[in-house]
C-alpha positions as CSV (number, residue, x, y, z in Angstrom):
1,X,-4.9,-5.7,26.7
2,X,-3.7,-2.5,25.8
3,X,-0.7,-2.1,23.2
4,X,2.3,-1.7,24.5
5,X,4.1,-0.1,22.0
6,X,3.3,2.9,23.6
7,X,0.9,5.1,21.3
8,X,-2.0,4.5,23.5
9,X,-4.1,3.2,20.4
10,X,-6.1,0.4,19.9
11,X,-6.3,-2.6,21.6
12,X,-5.3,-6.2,21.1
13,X,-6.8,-9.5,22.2
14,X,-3.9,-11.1,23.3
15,X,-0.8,-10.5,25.1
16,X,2.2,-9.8,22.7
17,X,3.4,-13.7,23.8
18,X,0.2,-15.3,23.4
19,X,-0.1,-13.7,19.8
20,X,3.5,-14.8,18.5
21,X,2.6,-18.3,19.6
22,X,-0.9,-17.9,17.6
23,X,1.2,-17.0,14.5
24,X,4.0,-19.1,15.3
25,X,1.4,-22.3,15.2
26,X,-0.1,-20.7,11.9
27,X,3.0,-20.5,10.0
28,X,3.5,-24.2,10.9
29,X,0.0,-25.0,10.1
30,X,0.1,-22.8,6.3
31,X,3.7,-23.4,5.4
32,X,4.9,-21.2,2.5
33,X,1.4,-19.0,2.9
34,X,2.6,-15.5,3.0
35,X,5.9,-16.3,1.1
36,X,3.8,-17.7,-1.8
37,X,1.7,-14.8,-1.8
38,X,4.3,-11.7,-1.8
39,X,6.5,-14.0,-4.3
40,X,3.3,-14.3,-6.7
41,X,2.8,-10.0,-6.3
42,X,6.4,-9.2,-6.7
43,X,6.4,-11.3,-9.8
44,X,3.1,-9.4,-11.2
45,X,4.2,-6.0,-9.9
46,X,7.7,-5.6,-10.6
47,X,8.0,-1.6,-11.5
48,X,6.2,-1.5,-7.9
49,X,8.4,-3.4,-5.9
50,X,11.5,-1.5,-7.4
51,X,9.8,1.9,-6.2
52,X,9.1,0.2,-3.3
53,X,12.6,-1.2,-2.5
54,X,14.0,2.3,-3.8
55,X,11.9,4.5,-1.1
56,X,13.2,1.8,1.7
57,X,16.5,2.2,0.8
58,X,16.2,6.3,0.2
59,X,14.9,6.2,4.2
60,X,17.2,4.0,5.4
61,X,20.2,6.1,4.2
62,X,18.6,9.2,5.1
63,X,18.3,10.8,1.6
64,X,14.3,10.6,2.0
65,X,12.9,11.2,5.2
66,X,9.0,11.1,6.1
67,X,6.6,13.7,5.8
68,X,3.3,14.4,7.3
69,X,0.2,13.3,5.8
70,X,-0.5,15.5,2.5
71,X,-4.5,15.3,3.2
72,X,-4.4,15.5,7.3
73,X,-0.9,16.4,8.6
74,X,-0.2,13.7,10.8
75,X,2.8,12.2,11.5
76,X,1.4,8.9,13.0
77,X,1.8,5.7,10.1
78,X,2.7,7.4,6.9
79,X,3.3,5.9,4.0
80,X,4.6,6.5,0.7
81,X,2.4,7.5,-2.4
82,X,3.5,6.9,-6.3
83,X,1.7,8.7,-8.3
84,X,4.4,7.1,-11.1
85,X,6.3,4.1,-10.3
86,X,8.9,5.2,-13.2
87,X,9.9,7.7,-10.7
88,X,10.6,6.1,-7.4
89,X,11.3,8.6,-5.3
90,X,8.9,11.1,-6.1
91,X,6.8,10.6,-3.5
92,X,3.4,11.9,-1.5
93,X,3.3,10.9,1.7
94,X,-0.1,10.1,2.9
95,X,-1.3,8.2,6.6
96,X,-3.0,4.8,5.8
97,X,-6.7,6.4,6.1
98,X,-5.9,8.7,2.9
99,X,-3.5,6.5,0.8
100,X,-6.2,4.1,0.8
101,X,-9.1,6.8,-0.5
102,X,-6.6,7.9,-2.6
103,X,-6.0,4.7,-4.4
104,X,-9.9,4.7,-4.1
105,X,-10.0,7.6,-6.3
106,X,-7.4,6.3,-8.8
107,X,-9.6,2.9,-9.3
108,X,-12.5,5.4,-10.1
109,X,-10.5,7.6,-12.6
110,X,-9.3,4.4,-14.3
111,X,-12.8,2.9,-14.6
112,X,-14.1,6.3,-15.8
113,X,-11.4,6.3,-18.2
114,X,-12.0,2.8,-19.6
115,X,-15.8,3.6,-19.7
116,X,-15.4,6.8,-21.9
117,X,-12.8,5.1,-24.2
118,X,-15.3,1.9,-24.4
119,X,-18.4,4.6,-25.6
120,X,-16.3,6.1,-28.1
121,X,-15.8,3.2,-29.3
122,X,-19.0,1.2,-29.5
123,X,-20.7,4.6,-30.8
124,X,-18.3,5.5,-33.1
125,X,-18.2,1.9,-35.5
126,X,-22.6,2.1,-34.4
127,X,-22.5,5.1,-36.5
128,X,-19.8,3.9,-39.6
């Protein structure tokens, strides 16, 4: 069946009934799943969900509004990018595809980082 949201993307294998039942009778079968889960994330990530929180409150009262994908230009799922969680509202707004290869390119810089700073160290206390 095709969506009916109507953006004429993707497809879905069941009708938009059929599929709230199928979660309906998940929920029952995994109480507390997804609820667990966020609480667990919210509790490890709390500067994120503040910028998070902040940005949905900044769009909801209009004093942020979306902008089109930084790395494509479109305007189709956008999403807010943090390059610092300190500042909430500074944001890049990026459409899933590039958010994700963006955070992509983060974990690399990080582990680049951590391997350079781990060299320095082994090699400089090999040569003490």
């Amino acid at each position: 069946m095709r969506r009916s949201d109507g953006s004429g993307v993707g497809f879905r294998l069941f009708c938009s009934g059929c599929n709230s039942a199928k979660q309906k009778a998940y929920r029952a079968a995994h109480p507390g799943f997804s609820t667990t889960k966020n609480r667990r994330w919210q509790c490890a990530n709390p500067e994120k969900r503040r910028a998070h929180q902040a940005v949905c409150r900044a769009l909801r009262s209009g004093t942020l509004t979306k902008g089109p994908c930084a790395t494509c230009g479109t305007t189709k799922r956008v999403e807010a990018h943090h390059e610092d969680y300190a500042r909430p509202l500074v944001v890049t707004w990026f459409c899933r595809r590039h958010h994700l290869a963006r955070h992509r390119e983060i974990a690399a810089e990080t582990a680049a980082a951590t391997h350079q700073k781990l060299y320095r160290e082994t090699r400089g206390s090999a040569h003490v």
